[in-house]
N, C-alpha and C positions, 0 to 999 in steps of 0.2 A: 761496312756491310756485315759484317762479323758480327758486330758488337749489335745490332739487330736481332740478329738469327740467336744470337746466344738471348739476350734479353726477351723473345718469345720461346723460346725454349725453356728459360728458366720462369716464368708465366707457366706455360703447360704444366712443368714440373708443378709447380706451388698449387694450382687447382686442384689436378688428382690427390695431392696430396690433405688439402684440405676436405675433398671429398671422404677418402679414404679415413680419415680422423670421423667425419660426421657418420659415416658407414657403422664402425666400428663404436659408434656411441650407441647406435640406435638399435644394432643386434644385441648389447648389455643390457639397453633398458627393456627390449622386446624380452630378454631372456628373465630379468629380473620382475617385470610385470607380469609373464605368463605363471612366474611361481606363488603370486602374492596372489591373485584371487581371478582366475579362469585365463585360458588362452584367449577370448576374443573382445573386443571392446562393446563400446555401443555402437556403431555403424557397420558391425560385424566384422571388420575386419582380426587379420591375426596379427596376434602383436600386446604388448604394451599400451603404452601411449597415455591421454587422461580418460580417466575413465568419469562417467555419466554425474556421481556424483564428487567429483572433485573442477567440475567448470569452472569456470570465473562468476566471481559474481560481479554485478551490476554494484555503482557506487550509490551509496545509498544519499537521498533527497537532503539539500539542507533547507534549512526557514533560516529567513534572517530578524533577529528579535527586535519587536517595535521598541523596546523600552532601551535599550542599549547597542543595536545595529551587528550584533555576534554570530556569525553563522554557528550555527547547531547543527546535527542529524536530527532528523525529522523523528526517528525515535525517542529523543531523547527532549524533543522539545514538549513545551504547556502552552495547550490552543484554551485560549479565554474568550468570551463573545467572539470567536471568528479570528481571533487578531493571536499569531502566534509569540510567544517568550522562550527565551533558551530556561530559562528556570521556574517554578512558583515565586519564590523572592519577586522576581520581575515584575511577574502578573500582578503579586500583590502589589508591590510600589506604585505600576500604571495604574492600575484600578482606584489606589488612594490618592493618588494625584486628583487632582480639576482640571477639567476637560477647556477648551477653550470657550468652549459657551458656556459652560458654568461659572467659568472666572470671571463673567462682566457682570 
């Protein structure tokens, strides 16, 4: 029974404790964000925290290349007739290639 009461107790202990650490992070950053550019966020609150333009961004789109099967970022990829290529090389090689109807 002992060895219970002590094992929730030391539980208890370890939460607050862990609380107490997250506490103590979040008054630093609130204290070191209010200095770096205004006390309030975007949602008005006070505090630190991310601000507006440091969100997450979105991953950006891949194409997968007809001519070699490479996923790419869609920025970086070469849209040819509709058909996209991780490179120009690509498009060009596909394009000089023969087409299966052309090849009979």
């Amino acid at each position: 029974m002992r060895q219970i009461f002590l094992l929730i107790l030391l539980f208890i202990v370890g939460q607050w404790l862990v609380k107490a650490v997250r506490r103590h992070d979040a008054q630093t950053a609130r204290r070191t964000g209010a200095q770096g550019a205004g006390a309030r966020s975007a949602n008005g609150a006070a505090g630190g925290g991310a601000h507006p333009s440091a969100a997450p961004q979105l991953a950006e789109p891949m194409i997968r290349c007809v001519e070699c099967g490479v996923h790419a970022p869609k920025s970086d990829s070469v849209v040819v007739a509709g058909q996209p290529f991780c490179s120009a090389a690509h498009a060009q090689r596909h394009g000089a290639r023969p087409s299966g109807r052309d090849a009979r």
